[in-house]
VMD Tcl script that draws the C-alpha trace (Angstrom):
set ca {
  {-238.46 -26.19 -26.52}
  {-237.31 -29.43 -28.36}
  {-235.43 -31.70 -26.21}
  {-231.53 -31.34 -27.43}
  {-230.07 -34.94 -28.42}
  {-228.07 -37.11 -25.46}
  {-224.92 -38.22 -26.64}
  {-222.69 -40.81 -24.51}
  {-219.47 -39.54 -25.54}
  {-217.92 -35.65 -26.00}
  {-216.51 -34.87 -29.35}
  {-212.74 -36.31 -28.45}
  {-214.33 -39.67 -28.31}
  {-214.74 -39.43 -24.10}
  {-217.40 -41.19 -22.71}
  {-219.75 -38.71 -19.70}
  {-219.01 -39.55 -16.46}
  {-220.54 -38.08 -13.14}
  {-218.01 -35.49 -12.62}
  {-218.29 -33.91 -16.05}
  {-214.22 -34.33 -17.47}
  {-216.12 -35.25 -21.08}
  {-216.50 -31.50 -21.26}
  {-213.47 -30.56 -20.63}
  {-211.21 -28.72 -24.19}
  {-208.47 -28.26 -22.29}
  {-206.62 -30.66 -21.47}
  {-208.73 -33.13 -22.63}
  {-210.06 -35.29 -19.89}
  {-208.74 -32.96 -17.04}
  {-211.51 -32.88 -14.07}
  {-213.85 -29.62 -14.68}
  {-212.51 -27.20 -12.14}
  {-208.89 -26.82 -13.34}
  {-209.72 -27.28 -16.77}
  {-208.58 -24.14 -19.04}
  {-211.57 -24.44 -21.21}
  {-214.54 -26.21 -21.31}
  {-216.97 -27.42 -23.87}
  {-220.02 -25.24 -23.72}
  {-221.92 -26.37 -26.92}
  {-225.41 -27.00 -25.06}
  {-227.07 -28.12 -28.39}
  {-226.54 -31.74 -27.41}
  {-226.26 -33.28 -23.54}
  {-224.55 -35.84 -22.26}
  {-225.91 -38.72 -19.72}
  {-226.20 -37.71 -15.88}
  {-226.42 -33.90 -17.38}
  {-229.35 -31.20 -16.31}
  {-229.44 -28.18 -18.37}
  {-230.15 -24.32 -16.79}
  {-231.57 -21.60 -18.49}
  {-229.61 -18.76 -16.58}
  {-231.02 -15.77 -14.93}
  {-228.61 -14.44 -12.02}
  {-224.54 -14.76 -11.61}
  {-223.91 -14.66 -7.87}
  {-219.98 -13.76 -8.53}
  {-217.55 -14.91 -5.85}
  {-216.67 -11.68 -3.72}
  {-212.79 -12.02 -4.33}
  {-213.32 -11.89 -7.90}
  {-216.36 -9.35 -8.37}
  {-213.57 -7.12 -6.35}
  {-210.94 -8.10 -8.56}
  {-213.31 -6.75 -11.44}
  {-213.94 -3.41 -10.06}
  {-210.68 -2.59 -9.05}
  {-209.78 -3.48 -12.44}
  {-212.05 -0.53 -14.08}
  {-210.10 2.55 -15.27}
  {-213.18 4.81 -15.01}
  {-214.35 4.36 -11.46}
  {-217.80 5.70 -12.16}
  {-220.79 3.09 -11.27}
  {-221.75 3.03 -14.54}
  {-218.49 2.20 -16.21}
  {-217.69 0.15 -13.41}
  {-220.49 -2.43 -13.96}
  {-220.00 -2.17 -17.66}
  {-216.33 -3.39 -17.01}
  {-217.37 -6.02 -14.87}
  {-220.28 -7.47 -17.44}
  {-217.49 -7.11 -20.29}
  {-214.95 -9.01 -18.38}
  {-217.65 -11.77 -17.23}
  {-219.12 -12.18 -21.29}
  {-215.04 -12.44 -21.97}
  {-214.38 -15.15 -19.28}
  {-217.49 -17.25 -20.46}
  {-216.74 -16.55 -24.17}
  {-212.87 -17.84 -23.75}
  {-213.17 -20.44 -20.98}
  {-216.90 -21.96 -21.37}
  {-217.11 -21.02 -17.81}
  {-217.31 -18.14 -15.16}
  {-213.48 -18.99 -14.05}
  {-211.95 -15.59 -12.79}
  {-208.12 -16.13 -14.44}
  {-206.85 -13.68 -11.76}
  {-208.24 -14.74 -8.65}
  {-209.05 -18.65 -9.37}
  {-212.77 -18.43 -8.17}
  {-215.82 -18.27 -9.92}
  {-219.65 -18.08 -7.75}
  {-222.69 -19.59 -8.47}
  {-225.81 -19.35 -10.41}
  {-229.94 -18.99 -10.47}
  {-231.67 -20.86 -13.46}
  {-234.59 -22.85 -14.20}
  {-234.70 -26.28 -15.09}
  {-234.86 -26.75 -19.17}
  {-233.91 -30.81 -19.61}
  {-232.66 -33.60 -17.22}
  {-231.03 -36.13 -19.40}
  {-230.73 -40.01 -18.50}
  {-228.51 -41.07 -16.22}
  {-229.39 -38.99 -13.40}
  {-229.50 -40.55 -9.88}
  {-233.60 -39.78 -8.62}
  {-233.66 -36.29 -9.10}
  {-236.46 -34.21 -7.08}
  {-236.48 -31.65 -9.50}
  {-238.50 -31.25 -12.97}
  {-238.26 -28.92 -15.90}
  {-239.69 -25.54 -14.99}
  {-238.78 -25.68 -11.16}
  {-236.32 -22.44 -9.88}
  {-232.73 -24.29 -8.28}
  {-229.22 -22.74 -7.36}
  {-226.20 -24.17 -8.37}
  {-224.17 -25.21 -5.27}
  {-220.93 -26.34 -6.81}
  {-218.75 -23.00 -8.22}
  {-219.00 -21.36 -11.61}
  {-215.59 -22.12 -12.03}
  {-216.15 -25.55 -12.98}
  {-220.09 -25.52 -14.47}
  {-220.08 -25.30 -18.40}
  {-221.95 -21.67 -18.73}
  {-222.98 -20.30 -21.76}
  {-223.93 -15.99 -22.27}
  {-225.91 -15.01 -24.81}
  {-226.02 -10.95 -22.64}
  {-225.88 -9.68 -19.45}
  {-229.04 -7.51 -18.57}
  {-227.79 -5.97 -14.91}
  {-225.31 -5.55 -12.49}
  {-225.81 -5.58 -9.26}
  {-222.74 -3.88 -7.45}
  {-223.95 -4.31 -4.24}
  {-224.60 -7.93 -4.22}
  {-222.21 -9.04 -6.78}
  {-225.22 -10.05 -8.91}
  {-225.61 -10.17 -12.71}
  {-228.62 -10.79 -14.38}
  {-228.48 -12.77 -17.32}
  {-229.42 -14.55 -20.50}
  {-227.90 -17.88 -20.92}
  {-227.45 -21.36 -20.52}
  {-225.65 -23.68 -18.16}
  {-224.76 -27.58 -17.13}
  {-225.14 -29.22 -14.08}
  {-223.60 -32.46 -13.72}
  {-224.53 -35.82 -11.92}
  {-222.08 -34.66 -9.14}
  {-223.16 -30.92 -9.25}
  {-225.29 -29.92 -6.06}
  {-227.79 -27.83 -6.47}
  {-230.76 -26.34 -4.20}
  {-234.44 -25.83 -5.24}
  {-235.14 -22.59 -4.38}
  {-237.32 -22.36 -1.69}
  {-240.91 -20.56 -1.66}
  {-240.89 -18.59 1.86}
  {-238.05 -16.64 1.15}
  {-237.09 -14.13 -1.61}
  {-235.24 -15.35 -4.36}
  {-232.29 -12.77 -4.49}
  {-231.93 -13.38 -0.26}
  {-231.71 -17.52 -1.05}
  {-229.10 -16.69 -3.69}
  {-226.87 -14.26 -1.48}
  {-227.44 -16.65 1.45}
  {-226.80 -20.08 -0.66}
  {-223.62 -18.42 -1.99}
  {-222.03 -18.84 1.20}
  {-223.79 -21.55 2.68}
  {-221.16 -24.16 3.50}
  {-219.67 -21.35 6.16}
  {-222.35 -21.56 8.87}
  {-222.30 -25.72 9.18}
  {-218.45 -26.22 9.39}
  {-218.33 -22.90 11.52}
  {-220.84 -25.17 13.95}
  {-218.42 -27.94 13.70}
  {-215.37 -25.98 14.51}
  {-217.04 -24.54 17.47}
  {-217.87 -27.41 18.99}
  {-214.67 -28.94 18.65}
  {-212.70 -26.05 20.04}
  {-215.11 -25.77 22.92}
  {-214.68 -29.68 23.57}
  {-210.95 -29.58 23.39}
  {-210.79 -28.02 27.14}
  {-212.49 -26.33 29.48}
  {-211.55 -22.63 29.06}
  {-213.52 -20.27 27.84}
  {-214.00 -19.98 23.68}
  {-212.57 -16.92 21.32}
  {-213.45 -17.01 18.25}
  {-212.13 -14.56 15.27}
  {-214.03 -13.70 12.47}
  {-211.96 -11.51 10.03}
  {-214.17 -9.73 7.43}
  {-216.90 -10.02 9.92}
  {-219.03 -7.35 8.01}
  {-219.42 -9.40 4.26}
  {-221.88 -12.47 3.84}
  {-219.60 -15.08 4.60}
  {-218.12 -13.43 8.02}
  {-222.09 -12.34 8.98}
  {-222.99 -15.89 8.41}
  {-219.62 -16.98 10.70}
  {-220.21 -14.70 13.61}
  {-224.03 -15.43 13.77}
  {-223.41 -19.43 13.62}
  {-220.51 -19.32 16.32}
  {-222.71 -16.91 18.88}
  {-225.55 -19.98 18.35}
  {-223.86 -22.79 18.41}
  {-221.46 -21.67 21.49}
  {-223.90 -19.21 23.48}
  {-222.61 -16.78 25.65}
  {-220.04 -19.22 26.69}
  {-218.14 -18.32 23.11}
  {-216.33 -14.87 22.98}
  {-216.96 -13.54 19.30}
  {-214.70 -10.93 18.08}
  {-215.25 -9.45 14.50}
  {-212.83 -7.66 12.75}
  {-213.70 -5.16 9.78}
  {-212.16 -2.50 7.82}
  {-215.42 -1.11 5.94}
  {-216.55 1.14 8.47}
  {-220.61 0.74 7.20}
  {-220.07 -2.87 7.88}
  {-218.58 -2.41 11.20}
  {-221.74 -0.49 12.26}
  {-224.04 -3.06 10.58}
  {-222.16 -5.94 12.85}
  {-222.40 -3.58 16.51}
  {-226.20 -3.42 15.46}
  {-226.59 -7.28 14.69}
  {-225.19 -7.49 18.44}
  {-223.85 -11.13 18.14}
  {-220.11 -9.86 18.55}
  {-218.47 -9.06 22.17}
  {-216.12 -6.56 20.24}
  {-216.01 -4.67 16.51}
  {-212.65 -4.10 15.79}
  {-211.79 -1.60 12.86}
  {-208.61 -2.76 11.54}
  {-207.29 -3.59 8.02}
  {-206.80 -7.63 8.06}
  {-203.63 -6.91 5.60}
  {-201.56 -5.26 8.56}
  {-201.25 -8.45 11.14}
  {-199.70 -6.90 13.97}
  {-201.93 -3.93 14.21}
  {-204.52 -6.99 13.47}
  {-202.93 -8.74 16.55}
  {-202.59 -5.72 18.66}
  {-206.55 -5.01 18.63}
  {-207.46 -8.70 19.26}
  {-205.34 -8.99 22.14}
  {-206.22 -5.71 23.34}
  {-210.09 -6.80 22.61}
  {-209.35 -10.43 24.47}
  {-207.56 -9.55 28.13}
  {-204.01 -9.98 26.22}
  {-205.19 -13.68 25.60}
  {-205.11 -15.22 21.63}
  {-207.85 -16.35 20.47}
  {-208.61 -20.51 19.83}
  {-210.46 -20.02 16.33}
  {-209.96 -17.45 13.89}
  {-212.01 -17.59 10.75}
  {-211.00 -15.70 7.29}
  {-213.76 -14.17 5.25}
  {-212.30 -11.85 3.87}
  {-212.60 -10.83 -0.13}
  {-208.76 -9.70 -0.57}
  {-205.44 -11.07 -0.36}
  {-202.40 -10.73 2.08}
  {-204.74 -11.48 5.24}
  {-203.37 -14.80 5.81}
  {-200.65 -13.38 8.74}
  {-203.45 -11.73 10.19}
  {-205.74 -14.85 10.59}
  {-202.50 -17.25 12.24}
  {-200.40 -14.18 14.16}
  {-203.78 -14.26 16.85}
  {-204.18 -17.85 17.28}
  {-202.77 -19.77 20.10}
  {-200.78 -22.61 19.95}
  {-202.95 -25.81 19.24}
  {-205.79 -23.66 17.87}
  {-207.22 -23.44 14.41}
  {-207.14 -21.20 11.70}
  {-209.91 -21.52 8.89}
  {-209.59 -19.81 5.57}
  {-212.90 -19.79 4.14}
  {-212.06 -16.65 1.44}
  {-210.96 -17.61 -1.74}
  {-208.53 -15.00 -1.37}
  {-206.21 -17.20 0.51}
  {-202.64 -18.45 -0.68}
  {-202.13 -21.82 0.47}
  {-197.99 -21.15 0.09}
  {-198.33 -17.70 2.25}
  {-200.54 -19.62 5.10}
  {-197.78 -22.69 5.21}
  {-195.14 -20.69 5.14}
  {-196.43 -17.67 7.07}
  {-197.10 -20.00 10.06}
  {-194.29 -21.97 10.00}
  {-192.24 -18.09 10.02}
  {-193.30 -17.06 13.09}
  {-193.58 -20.56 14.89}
  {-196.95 -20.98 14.95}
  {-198.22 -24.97 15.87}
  {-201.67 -24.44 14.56}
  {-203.99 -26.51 12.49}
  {-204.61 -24.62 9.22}
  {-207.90 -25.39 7.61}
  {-208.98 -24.83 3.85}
  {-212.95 -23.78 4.02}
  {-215.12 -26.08 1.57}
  {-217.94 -24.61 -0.12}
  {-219.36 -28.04 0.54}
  {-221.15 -29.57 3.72}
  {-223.87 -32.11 3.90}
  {-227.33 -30.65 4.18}
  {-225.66 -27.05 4.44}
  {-228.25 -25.41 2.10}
  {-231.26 -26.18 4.37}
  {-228.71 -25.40 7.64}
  {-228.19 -21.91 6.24}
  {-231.40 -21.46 4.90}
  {-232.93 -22.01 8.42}
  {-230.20 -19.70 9.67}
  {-232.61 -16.58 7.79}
  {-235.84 -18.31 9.15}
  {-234.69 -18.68 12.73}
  {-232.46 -15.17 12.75}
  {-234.38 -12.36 11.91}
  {-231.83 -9.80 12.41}
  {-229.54 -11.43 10.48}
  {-232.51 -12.20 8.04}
  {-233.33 -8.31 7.76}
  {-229.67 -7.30 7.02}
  {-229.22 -9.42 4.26}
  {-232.43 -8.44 2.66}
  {-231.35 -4.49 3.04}
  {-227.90 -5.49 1.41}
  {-228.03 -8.11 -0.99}
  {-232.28 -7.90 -2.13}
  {-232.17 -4.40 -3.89}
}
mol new
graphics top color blue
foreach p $ca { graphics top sphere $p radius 0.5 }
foreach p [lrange $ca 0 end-1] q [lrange $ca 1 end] { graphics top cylinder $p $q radius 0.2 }
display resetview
């Protein structure tokens, strides 16, 4: 392959900078993530830049859902083919993976083709594997076909290419672990590190004994939650897991790492509150954590918290106007926390999570490897 040509400045005349507005259509200039449309024209690169050829889409779970439930013909087959349509139809219009419905995007397995100048000492060299760790809702992504879909993971194989920029964090894949296991567990991987954090600084705050919530226990993000608060707190942390998909609630009473599996739809927050109390001596809980891949659960994740506790939103799911005003409706004085895809050194932390976990390990290869 012929190295494409670096140019310092996007077709409107804007010069590349680190966080990759000089390929940003519309509006011109806007920062990546809530541009409408982005510049996907990979035949020439831009300083700082390092170009993908794509092989997997790791879709966010609110919006792969969004997909399906979107497909008249519920059979597998026409599902998937809705889902691949409506992905090639996002990229095609936007320049990016940027779900229009649900906001979120996912992220991405490719192999390095080009790093361009202006890159601050990169580890990485054309030919090596990596995963993108910043969302597809802001990486320039380009589809020439999609090959596969992977229902159960929220996978997609692919042909294509995509943009990193300077600021874009990405993870070489690593060579002890299968590929399509990194990818599931890198998806999520800023949820076990701040779930640490949280934990500890719950646990500090006083010296009662520690609830913590996990709603949507059963999906990748929630597994990853429950397993990182039973570690990091021990058995002086009481872990309670709610989950509506039945399948999942088994697969969390066989992990063992939760005191209680409660059964409950997370959009009905006093049947929601009912269980946990029931579940906790008729005490609320001091952490609840939301995981889960659908909207309306917002009541559910604040109506269980005590005063002065916390309630994390990690889903992208999540309506910042229904959480504000939710809690402030039923008098709720707790701190309300928007998860961040992003923590320092959180793709090794989770990574290490599969190495150190084996149970944990073993269910997400059964799910998310097929």
């Amino acid at each position: 392959m012929h190295p494409r040509p670096i140019e310092a400045a996007s077709s409107g005349g804007i010069p590349a900078d680190p966080y990759g507005s000089h390929r940003a259509l519309v509006p011109a200039g806007a920062l990546p993530q809530p541009a409408q449309t982005h510049d996907n024209d990979f035949r020439r690169l831009f300083p700082g830049e390092m170009l993908l050829a794509v092989e997997t889409l790791n879709i966010d779970a609110a919006s792969f859902r969004q997909m399906e439930e979107g497909a008249v013909d519920r059979s597998d087959a026409a599902v998937s083919a809705q889902v691949a349509a409506h992905v090639l139809s996002t990229v095609s219009g936007r320049g990016k993976q940027h779900n229009p419905v649900t906001g979120s995007g996912g992220m991405l397995l490719g192999r390095v083709l080009q790093l361009a100048p202006g890159r601050a000492a990169d580890t990485v060299v054309p030919g090596d594997r990596v995963a993108s760790l910043v969302s597809l809702s802001l990486t320039p992504l380009k589809l020439d076909r999609v090959l596969a879909v992977r229902r159960e993971s929220a996978q997609l194989d692919v042909e294509g290419e995509a943009v990193l920029f300077a600021s874009g964090a990405y993870a070489k894949m690593p060579l002890d672990l299968p590929e399509r296991l990194a990818l599931a567990v890198l998806d999520v991987a800023g949820a076990a590190p701040q779930v640490a954090r949280l934990v500890r600084r719950v646990a500090a705050a006083g010296d009662r004994p520690v609830t913590v919530l996990v709603l949507g226990a059963g999906g990748k993000s929630g597994i990853l939650s429950v397993a990182e608060a039973r570690r990091t707190g021990g058995s002086a942390v009481r872990v309670l897991g709610v989950e509506s998909y039945s399948k999942y609630a088994d697969d969390l009473r066989d992990l063992g790492l939760c005191d209680d599996v409660i059964v409950t739809d997370g959009r009905d927050p006093l049947a929601v509150r009912r269980a946990v109390l029931a579940a906790n001596g008729g005490r609320e809980v001091d952490l609840s954590l939301s995981c889960v891949n659908v909207p309306d659960v917002e009541m559910a994740s604040m109506l269980c918290v005590r005063n002065g506790g916390i309630a994390y939103f990690f889903a992208m799911s999540t309506s910042f106007t229904r959480a504000a005003l939710g809690a402030e409706g039923v008098s709720k004085d707790i701190d309300l926390m928007i998860g961040n895809g992003y923590a320092t050194g959180h793709a090794e932390h989770t990574l290490e999570m599969m190495r150190s976990m084996p149970a944990v390990r073993a269910l997400f290869e059964r799910r998310y490897t097929a």
